[in-house]
C-alpha positions as CSV (number, residue, x, y, z in Angstrom):
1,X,14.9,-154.9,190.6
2,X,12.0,-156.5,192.8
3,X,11.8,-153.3,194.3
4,X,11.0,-151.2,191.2
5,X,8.7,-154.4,189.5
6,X,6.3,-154.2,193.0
7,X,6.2,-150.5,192.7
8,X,5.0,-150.5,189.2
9,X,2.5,-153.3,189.9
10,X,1.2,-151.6,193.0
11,X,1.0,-148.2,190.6
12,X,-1.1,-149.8,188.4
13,X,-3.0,-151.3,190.5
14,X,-4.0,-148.3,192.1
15,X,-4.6,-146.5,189.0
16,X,-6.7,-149.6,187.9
17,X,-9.6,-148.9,190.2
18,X,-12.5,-146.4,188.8
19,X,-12.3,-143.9,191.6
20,X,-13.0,-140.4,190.8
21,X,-11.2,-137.5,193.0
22,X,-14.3,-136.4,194.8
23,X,-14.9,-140.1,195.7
24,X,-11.4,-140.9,196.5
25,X,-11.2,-141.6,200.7
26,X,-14.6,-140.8,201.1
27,X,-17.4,-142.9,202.6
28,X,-19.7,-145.0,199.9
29,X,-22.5,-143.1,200.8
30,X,-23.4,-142.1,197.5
31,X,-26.6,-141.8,195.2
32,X,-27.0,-144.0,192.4
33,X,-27.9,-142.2,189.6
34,X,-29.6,-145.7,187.4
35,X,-33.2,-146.9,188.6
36,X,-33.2,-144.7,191.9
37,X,-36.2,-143.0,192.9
38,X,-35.1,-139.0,192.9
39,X,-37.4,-137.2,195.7
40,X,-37.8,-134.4,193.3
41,X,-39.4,-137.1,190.9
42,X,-42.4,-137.1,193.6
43,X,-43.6,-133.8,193.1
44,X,-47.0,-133.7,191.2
45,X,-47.1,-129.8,190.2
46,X,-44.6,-128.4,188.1
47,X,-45.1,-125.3,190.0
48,X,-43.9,-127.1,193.1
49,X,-41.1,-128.7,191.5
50,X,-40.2,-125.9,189.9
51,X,-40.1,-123.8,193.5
52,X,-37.7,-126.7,195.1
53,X,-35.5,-126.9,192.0
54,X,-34.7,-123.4,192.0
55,X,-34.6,-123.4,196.1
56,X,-31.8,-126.0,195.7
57,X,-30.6,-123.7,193.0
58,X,-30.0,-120.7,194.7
59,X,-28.7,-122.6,197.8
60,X,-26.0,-124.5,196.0
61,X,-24.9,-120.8,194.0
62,X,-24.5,-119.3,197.4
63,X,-22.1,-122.2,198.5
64,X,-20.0,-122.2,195.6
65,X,-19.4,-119.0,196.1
66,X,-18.5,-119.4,200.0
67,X,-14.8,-118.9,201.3
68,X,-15.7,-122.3,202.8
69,X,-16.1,-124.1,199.9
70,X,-13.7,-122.6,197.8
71,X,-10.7,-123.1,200.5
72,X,-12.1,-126.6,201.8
73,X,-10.0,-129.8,201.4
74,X,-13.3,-131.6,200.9
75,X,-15.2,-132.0,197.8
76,X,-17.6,-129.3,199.0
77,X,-16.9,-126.9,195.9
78,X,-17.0,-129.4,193.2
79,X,-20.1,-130.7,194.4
80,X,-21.8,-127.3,195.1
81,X,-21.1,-126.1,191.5
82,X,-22.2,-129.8,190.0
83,X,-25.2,-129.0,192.1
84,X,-25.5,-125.8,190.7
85,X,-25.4,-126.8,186.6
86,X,-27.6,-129.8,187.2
87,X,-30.6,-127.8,189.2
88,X,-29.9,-125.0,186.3
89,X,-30.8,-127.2,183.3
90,X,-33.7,-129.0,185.3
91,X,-35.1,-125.3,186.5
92,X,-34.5,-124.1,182.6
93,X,-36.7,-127.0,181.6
94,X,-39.1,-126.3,183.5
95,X,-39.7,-122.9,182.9
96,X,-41.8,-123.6,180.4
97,X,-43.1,-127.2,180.2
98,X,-45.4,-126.5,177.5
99,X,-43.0,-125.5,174.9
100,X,-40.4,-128.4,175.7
101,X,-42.3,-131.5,177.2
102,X,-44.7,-131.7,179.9
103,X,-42.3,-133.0,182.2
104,X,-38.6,-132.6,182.9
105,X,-35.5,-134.6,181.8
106,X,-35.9,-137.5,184.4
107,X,-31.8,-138.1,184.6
108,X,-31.2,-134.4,184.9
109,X,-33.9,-134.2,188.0
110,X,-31.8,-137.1,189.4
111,X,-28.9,-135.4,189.5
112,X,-30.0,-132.5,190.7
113,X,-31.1,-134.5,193.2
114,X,-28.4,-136.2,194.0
115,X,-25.2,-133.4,193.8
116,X,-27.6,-131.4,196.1
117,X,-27.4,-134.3,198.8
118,X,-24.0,-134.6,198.2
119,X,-23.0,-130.9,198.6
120,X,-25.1,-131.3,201.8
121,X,-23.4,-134.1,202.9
122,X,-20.4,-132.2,203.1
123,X,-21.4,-129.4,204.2
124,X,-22.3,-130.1,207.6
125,X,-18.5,-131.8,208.3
């Protein structure tokens, strides 16, 4: 009986902590998405910004599509494709600033920015 009541209390412990499956094991080393400076947010032409969002774009496309990432162990797929989507929308708002808004969705460029340095990260393990 002691044995199944520390089972089920170590279960839900476990399943008490907010850990996502991509996160799960991994080093803390993550972005924060709230109040962080994005280094895409830095760019002062749209034109620039626009050339670096689709760069990062196009590189995160060509990874998801890798045998690597697709067979990995590692969170490398997930984060290539979440790369992919969030560059995507920012390089679709950006196409033309002067319908939409002068400047792009500021959460959006963040995490752009951060599921590209996340994909990166492991990508050179």
């Amino acid at each position: 009986m002691r044995v199944v009541r520390g089972g089920v209390l170590g279960a839900a412990l476990l399943l008490s902590v907010p850990a996502s499956a991509a996160e799960f094991g991994t080093p803390q080393n993550t972005c924060r998405l709230a109040g962080d400076s994005s280094e895409l947010a830095n760019y002062q032409s749209i034109r620039a910004l626009r050339g670096e969002v689709w760069t990062r774009f196009e590189h995160a496309a060509e990874v998801s599509k890798s045998e690597r990432a697709i067979r990995s162990l590692s969170p490398l797929f997930l984060w290539a494709n979440e790369a992919k989507i969030s560059c995507a929308k920012v390089y679709g708002s950006l196409r033309r600033p002067t319908k939409w808004r002068k400047r792009p969705d500021f959460v959006m460029l963040q995490k752009c920015d951060c599921f590209y340095q996340r994909m990166t990260q492991y990508l050179g393990r």
